[in-house]
N, C-alpha and C positions, 0 to 999 in steps of 0.2 A: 504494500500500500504506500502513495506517495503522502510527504510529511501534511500536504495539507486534507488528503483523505482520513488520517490517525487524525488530526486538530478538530476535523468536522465532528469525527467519532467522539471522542472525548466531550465536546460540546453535547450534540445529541443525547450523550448519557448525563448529562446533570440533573436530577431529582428535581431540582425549583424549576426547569425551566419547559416553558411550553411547547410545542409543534412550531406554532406561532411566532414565539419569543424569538425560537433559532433560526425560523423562514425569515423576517424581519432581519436579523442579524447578517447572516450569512446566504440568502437566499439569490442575490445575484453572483455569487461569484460559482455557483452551482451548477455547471453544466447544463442546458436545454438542448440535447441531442434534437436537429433536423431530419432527417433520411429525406426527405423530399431535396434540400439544398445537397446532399452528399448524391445524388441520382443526377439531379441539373450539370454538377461538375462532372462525373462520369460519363456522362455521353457526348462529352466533347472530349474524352480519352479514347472515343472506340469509331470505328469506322463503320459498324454495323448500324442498321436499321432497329428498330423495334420490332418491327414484325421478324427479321432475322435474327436478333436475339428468342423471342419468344421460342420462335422453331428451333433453335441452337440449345435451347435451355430445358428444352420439353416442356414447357410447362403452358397454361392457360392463360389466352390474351386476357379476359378480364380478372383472373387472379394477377396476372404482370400489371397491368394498369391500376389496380387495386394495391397493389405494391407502391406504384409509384406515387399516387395519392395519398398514401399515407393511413387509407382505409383495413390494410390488413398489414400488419406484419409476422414476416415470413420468416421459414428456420434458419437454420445456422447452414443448414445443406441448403436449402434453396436460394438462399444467395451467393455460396459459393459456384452452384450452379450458372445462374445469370452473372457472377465476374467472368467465371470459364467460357463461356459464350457468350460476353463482350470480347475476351480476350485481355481482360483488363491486368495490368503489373501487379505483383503481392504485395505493392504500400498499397496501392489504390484498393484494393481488396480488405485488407487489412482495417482501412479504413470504413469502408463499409460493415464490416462487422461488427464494430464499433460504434457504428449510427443507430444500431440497432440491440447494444450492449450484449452481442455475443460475444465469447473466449475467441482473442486474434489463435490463427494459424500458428502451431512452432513445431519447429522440426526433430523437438524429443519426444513430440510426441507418432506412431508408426500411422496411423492414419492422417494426420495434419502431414506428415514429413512427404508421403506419397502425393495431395494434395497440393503441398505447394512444390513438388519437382511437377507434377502437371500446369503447373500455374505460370512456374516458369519458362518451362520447355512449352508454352502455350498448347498442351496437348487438346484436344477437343473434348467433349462428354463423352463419347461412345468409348475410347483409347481412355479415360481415365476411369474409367467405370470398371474396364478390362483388369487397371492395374489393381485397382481393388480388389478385383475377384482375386486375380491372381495371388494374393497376399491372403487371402479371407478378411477380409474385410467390409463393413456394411458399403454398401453402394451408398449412392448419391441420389436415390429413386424414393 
């Protein structure tokens, strides 16, 4: 945790003080994750379409649009999904998972490790689906 995440904690646990007290205090320096402005920046990273992402992503145009909107959010596979077919870099990814306060990708872990050597090697969905199987591994479906 960083110092000022321990400083919020330690706040939050004081007995006298309110929800309120501590919103008041500290409540603008508090993160308001977007996914809608983190989606805007992304698609001036990618060359694809929407509708080619959708089909590249497997997934459902109004689930995808519904994403975008900000009306559903989606797992931690399904966005790694639609980086993988944007083709998007493992910050840019990274960052998106984060828009959405999932665990980023690391490579101690054997399933993130596989994931981002397909992220980097811009493998497609189908070839990194594969590597999973290969490995036993949950797919990305």
């Amino acid at each position: 945790m960083s110092k000022l995440a321990d400083r919020l904690l330690v706040q939050l646990s004081q007995p006298e003080k309110t929800f309120e007290d501590f919103w008041k205090e500290y409540g603008l320096i508090i993160k308001d994750k977007k996914p809608e402005a983190f989606w805007k920046k992304a698609f001036e990273k990618t060359t694809f379409s929407k509708n080619a992402i959708i089909s590249r992503a497997d997934i459902s145009y109004t689930y995808f649009y519904d994403i975008l909107k900000g009306k559903k959010n989606p797992s931690r596979d399904v966005l790694i999904k639609i980086c993988i077919a944007m083709e998007l870099p493992v910050k840019t990814c990274q960052k998106a998972l984060d828009a959405y306060d999932w665990a980023p990708l690391t490579a101690t872990v054997r399933r993130d490790a596989i994931l981002l050597f397909a992220i980097t090697h811009q493998l497609n969905l189908n070839d990194t689906q594969e590597l999973l199987e290969e490995h036993n591994l949950k797919a990305l479906w």
